[in-house]
KOLGUTI-728646 format. One record per residue (C-alpha): x, y, z. Coordinates in steps of 0.25 Angstrom, whole numbers, plus 5000, padded with zeros to 4 digits. Layout:
residues N
XYZ
...
end
This chain:
residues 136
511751314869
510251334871
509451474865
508651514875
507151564873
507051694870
506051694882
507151664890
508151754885
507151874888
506851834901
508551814905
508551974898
507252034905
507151974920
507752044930
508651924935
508851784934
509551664943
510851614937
511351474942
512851414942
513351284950
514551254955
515551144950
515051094965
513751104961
513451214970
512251314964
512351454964
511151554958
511151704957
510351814953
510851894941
510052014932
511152034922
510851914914
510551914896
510251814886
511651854880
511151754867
510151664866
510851534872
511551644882
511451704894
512351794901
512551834915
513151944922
514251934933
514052054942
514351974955
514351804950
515351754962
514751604965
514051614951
515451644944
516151524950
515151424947
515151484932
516551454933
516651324938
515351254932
514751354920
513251324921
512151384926
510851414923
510051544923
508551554928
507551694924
506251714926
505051814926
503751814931
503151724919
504351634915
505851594917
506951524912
508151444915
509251444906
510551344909
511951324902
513451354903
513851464908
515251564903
515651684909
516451784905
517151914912
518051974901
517952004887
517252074876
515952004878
516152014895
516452164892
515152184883
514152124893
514752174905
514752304900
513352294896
512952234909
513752354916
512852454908
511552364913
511952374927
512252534927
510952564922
510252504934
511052564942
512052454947
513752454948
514052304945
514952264935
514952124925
516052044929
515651944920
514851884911
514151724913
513551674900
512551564902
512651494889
511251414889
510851264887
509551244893
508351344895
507351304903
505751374907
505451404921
504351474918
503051404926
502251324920
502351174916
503551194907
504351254919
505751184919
505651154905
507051164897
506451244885
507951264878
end
């Protein structure tokens, strides 16, 4: 696996959302919005499942994908393999976490599981000339 920037790790933390990428085993793309997203380590990211239905199946049948974030002065694109997990001690742990997250703003969705984007290759898109670079 690849550590990521700690630059990056913040930025996965902080922004309000990012775009998460998974293909089918046809080769068929599929991109979604998600908020509920942490640099879980630093060569991992997780996601949270509140509502995954075309995202889950690719997962399942071709388990990579790739994970864009940005703010007004930078981004990142992290890519790898991906896991995912719906039950067990760890699930139980983050899920309940992510439970106590989405109550305090007020919303009534659950975790039913848990994706874990186990990164290989970070790359900048923050503007400029390096833009596109693979920087880990």
């Amino acid at each position: 696996m690849t550590v990521m920037p700690k630059e990056c790790q913040d930025l996965i933390n902080n922004a309000y959302a990012a775009a998460f990428a998974t293909c089918s085993k046809d080769g068929v793309p599929n991109v979604m919005a998600t908020s509920m997203k942490q640099a879980y380590d630093d060569e991992t990211v997780l996601i949270s499942d509140q509502y995954m239905k075309k995202t889950l199946a690719n997962i399942r049948e071709n388990p990579r994908g790739a994970l864009t974030v940005w703010d007004e002065t930078s981004g990142y694109q992290v890519k790898g393999t991906l896991t995912y997990e719906d039950e067990g001690p760890l699930y139980e742990s983050i899920a309940a976490q992510v439970k106590a997250v989405l109550s305090s703003m007020g919303y009534d969705f659950t975790s039913k599981g848990v994706c874990f984007l186990h990164v290989e290759e970070v790359y900048t898109i923050t503007p400029g000339p390096n833009a596109g670079d693979r920087i880990a």
